[in-house]
VEXRO-199133 format. One record per residue (C-alpha): residue number from 0; residue in three letters; x, y negated, z. Coordinates in steps of 0.5 Angstrom, whole numbers, always signed. Each point is the difference from the previous one (the first is absolute). Layout:
VEXRO-199133
NUM	ALA	X	Y	Z
...
END
This chain:
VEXRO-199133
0	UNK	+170	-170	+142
1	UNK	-2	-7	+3
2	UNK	-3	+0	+6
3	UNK	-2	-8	+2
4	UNK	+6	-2	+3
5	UNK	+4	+8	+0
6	UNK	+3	+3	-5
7	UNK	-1	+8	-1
8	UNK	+4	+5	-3
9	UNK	-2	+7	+1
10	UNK	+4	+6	-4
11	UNK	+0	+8	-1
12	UNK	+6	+3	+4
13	UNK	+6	+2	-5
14	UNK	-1	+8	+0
15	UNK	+7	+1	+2
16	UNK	+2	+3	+6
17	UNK	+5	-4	+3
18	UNK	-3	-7	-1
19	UNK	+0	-3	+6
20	UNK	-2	-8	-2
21	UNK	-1	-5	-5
22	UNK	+3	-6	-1
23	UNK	-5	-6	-3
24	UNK	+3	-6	-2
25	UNK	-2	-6	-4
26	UNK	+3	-3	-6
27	UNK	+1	+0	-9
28	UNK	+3	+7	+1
29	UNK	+3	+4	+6
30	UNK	+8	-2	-2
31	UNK	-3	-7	+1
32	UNK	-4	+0	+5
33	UNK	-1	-1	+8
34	UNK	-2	+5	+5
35	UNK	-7	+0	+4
36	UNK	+1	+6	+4
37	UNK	+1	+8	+0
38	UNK	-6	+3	+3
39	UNK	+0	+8	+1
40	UNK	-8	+1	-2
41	UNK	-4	-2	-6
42	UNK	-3	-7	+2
43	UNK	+3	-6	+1
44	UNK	-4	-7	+1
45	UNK	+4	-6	+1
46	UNK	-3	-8	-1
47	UNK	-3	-3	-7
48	UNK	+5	-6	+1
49	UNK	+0	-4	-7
50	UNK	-4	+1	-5
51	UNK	+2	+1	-7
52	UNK	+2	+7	-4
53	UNK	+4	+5	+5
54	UNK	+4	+5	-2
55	UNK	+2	+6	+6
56	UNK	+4	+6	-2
57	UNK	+1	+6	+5
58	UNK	+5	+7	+0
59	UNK	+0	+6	+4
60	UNK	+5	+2	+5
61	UNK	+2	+6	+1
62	UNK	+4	+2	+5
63	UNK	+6	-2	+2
64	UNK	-1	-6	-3
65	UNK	+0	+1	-9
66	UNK	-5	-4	-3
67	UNK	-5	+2	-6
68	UNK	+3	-1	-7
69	UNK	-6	-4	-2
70	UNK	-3	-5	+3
71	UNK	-8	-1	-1
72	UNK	-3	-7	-1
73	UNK	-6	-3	+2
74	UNK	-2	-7	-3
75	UNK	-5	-4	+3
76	UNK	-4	-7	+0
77	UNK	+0	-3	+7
78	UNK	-6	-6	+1
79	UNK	-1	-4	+6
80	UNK	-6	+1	+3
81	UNK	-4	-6	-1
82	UNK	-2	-3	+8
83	UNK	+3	+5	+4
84	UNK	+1	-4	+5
85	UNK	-4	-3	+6
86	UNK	+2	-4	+5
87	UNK	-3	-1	+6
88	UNK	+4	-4	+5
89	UNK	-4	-1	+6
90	UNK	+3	-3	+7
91	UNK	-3	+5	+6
92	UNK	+4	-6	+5
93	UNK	-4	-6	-3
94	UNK	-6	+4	+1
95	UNK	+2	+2	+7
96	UNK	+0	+8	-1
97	UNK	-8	+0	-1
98	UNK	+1	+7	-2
99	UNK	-1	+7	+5
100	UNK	+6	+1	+4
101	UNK	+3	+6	+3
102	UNK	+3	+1	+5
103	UNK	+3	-8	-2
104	UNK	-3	-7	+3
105	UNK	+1	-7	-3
106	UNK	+5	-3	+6
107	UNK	+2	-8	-1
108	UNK	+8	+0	-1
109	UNK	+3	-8	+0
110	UNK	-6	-2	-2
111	UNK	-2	+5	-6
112	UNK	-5	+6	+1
113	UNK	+4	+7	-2
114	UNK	-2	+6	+1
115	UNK	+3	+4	+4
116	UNK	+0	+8	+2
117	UNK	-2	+3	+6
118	UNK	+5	+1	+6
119	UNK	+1	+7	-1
120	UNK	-3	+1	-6
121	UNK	+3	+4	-5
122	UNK	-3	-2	-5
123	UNK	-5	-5	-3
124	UNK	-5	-3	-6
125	UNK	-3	-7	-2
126	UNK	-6	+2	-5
127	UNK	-3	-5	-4
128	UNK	-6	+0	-6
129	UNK	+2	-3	-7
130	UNK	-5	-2	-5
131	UNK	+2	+0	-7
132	UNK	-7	-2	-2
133	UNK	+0	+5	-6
134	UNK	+2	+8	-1
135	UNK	+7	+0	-1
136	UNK	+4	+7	-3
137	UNK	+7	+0	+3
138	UNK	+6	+3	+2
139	UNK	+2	-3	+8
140	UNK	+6	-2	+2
141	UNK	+1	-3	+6
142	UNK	+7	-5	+2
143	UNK	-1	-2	+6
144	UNK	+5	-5	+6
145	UNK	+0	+3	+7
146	UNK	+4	-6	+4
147	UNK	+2	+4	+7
148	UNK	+3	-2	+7
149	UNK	+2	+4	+6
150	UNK	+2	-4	+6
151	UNK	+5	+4	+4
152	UNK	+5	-5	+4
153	UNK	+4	+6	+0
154	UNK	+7	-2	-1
155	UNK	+7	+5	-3
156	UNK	+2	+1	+6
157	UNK	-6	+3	+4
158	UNK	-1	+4	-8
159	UNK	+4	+5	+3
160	UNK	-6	+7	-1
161	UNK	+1	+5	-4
162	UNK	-4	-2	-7
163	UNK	-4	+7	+1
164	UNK	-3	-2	+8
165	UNK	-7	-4	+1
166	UNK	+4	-6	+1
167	UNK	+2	+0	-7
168	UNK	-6	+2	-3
169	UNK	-4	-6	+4
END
């Protein structure tokens, strides 16, 4: 079954006692057919990728290591959903960090504002606001770069601590 941009398969478990998996593949027919994965439950979900018609086989595995005779088949019809993605590129630097900061202030760096954590601090937030002007159902996924520097003049022949002592964990 499509679910936006996944497809889902959901079986009923092979009644033999042995079996300890199922293969998926994905192909005209099971000889001629390239493998997606063995998995030891009844549900696999893996991306929709191109649109078109499918056709995915699966076997059971029974211990050690014997297939089904039969492989069953599924055949479906996968369409790419229309405006699955929204974009939003924003440049929070331009901005000079307007948003709220925890633990984190905007210091200059060679003449350009950076956020920076605090000294000592574990760990840090930037949040901002975004308006996407109308409702909007969707799935997150967020990519994020992360640039990070240390400024440590330790040299290789000072480095001579064990990597479990606080000197290494600094």
């Amino acid at each position: 079954m499509q679910s936006a941009n996944r497809l889902e398969f959901r079986w009923q478990p092979n009644p033999e006692p042995e079996v300890v998996g199922y293969e998926l593949r994905e192909g005209a027919a099971w000889d001629a057919s390239l493998f997606v994965a063995e998995v030891k439950s009844t549900s696999y979900t893996l991306p929709s990728g191109f649109d078109g018609e499918r056709k995915f086989w699966i076997k059971a595995i029974a211990s050690p290591g014997i297939y089904s005779d039969t492989p069953t088949f599924v055949s479906t019809v996968v369409a790419q959903p229309q405006n699955a993605n929204l974009i939003l590129a924003r440049d929070e630097q331009t901005l000079e960090f307007p948003g709220t900061k925890h633990f984190a202030s905007v210091v200059s760096v060679n003449g350009r504002n950076v956020l920076r954590m605090s000294t000592g601090a574990q760990t840090a937030e930037y949040l901002f606001e975004l308006d996407l002007v109308s409702l909007i159902r969707a799935q997150n996924t967020l990519l994020n770069s992360l640039g990070a520097s240390v400024d440590d003049r330790t040299t290789w022949m000072e480095a001579n601590f064990p990597w479990s002592s606080d000197a290494a964990k600094r």
